[in-house]
N, C-alpha and C positions, 0 to 999 in steps of 0.2 A: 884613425878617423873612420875607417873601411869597416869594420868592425863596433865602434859605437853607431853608428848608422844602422847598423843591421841589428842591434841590439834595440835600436830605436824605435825601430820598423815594426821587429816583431812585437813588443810591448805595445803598439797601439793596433795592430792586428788582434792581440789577446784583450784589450782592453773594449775595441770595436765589437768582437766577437760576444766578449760578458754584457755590455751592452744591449746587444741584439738579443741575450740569453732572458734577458730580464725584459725588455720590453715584451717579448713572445710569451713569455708567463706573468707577466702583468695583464697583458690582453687576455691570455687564458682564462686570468681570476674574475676578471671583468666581466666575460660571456657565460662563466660559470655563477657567478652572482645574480646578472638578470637573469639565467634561464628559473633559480633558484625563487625569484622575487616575480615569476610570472608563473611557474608550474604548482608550487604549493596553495595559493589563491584558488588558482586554476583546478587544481585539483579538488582541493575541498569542496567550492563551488559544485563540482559536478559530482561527488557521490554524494552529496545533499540533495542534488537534483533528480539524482538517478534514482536515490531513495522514494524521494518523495510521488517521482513519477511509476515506480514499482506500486508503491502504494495505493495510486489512484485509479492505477489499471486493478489490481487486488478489488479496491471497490467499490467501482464498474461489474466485475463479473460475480459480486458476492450479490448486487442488485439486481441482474440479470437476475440470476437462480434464484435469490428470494421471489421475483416474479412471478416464475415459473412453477415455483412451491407455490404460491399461493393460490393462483390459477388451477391447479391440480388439486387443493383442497378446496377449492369453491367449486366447483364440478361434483365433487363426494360429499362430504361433510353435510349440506341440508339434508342429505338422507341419510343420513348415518352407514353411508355404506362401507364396510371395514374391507372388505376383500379389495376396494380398488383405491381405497385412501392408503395401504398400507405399500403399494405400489411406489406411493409418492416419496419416499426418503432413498429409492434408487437413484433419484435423480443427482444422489451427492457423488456420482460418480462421472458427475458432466465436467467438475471443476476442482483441478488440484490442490491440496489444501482441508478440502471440506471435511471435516472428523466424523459430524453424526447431522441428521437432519430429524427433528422431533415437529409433531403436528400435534396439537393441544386445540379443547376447546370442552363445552359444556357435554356434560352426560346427557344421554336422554331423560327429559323430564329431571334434569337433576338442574342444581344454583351452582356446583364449583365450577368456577373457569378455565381451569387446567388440569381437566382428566385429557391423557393420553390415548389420541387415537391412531398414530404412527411413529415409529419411530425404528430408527438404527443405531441410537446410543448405547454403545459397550459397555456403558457404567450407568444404564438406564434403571437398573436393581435396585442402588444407592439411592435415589432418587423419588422409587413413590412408594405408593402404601402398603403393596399386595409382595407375595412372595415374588411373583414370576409376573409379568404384565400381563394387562388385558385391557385390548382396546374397549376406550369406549367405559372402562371401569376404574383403573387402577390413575391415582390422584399424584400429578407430577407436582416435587418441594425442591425449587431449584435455588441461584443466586436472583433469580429474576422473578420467584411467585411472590416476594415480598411486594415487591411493586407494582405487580397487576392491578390492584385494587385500587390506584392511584389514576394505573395507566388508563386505565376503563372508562373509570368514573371520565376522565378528560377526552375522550375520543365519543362515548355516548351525548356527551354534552355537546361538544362541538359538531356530532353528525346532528343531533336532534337541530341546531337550530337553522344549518344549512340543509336540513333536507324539507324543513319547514318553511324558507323559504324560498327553493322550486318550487312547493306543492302550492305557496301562494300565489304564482306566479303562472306556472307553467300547469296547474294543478296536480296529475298524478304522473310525473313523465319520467318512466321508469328509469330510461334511460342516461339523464341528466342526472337523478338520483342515484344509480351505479357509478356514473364518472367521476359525481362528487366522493362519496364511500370511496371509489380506487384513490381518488386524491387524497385524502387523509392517510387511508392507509400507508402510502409512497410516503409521504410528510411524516410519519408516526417511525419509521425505520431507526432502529436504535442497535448498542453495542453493549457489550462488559467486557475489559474494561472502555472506557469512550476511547475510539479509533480518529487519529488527527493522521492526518497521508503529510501535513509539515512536520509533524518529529520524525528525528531521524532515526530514536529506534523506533517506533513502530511497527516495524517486521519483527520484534522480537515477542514471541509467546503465542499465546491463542486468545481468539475473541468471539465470543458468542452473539451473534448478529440476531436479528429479532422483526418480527412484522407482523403488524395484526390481521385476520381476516373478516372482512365487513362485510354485510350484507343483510337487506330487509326480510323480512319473512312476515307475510302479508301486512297488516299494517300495524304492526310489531314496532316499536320506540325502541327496541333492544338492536341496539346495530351492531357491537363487539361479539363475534360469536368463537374466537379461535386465535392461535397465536403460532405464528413459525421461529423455531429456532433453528440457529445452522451455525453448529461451531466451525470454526477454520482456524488453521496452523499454519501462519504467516512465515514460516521456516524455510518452504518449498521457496517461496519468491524470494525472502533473503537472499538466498543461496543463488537464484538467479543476479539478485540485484550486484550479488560481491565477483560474480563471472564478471557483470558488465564494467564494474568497477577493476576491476583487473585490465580488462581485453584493454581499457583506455590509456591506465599505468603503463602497460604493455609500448601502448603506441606514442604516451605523450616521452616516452625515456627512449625510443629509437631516434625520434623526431631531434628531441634533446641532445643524445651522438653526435645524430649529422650535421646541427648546428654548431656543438661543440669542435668537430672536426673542420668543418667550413670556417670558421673562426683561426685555428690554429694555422690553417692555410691561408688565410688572408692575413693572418699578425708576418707569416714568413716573406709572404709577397712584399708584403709593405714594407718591412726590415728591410728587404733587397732592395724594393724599388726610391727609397729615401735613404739608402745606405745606411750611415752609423749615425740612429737616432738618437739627438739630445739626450743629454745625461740629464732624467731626473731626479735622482739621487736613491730612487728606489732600491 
């Protein structure tokens, strides 16, 4: 009897024991599943976010510096003055990314609309008529001269009849007339290819961003006089974007640990504290 007894005993010891073995890694699978069914959601959610917020910071500061180019060509450009317009594609060295910064606009006493009068494109050769550039001369043929003639035609059109009427309004008020001209030109900001900050590739490749330079010149109907291009290599901010995306991974799989481990601590406590839980059949 002494003997089946203790044989008794220890079988429901080993049987309590496999028990406890099985709830502790049932609970396991469990905390592993939801972390599973909240961090991948979770995740994608946020390098879609991170992306797109890369993106939008990218063009913010490509609008900025388009700005700033433009403002710098409107200061030179009614004079044709080359020595301090050529100054102006330094400025591609304010913002990471920026490849070349090109300033276009009409020859003296000439009708083409994109002779070159600054620039720092390294493949600017390929590009126009002459051997070697010359401001102010040599005639830029990009992915973007096909459309000028389009783009023109719609910006002269749409300045001519807002500026006609402040002038019937307000009569000759320069001012109001300059603020209009900067408002289209801001409205007018274009891409190749079109830049969307919701795709989520978007940081991949390069895009040549674009703005027209407006402005009257006595009482000239000709309002489109110049064009800014500023290519940018959206690769630099990827490459931030996939850090940020990491530092998170990083943080959401330590977080994920110590819940996992908090977990397997509480499946033992509970085993202990309810002793030899229900046989599920698990």
């Amino acid at each position: 009897m002494g003997a089946a007894s203790e044989e008794i005993s220890v079988a429901g010891k080993n049987g309590s024991s496999g028990r406890k073995s099985r709830f502790i890694l049932t609970f396991t699978i469990v905390v592993v599943i939801v972390e599973l069914l909240i961090l991948i959601p979770l995740g994608l959610f946020v390098i879609s976010s991170e992306r797109t917020s890369f993106a939008m910071g990218l063009q913010r500061r490509v609008l900025v510096l388009l700005e700033s180019i433009t403002q710098g060509s409107l200061s030179y450009l009614p004079s044709n003055d080359i020595h301090q317009i050529d100054l102006v594609p330094q400025l591609a060295k304010a913002m990471n990314g920026a490849v070349y910064i090109t300033v276009t606009g009409y020859a003296k006493g000439g009708t083409y609309p994109d002779v070159v009068w600054a620039t720092n494109d390294p493949g600017i050769s390929g590009k126009i008529d002459t051997a070697t550039i010359q401001p102010g001369i040599s005639q830029l043929s990009d992915q973007l001269s096909h459309e000028l003639p389009s783009i023109i035609e719609d910006i002269n059109g749409r300045s001519a009849r807002d500026v006609a009427e402040i002038e019937a309004t307000n009569r000759n008020d320069e001012q109001s007339i300059s603020e209009k001209l900067s408002s289209i030109a801001n409205g007018s900001v274009g891409t190749i290819p079109a830049f969307n900050p919701d795709d989520v590739d978007v940081l991949k490749g390069e895009y040549l961003f674009y703005k027209p330079i407006l402005y009257r010149h006595g009482q000239d109907r000709l309002y489109y006089r110049g064009m800014v291009r500023l290519e940018v290599d959206a690769g630099p901010v990827l490459a931030e974007a996939h850090q940020a995306e990491t530092n998170f991974m990083r943080i959401a799989l330590i977080v994920a640990g110590i819940v996992l481990c908090l977990g397997i601590v509480g499946a033992f406590l509970l085993s202990a504290w309810f002793g030899t839980p229900p046989d599920t059949g698990v």
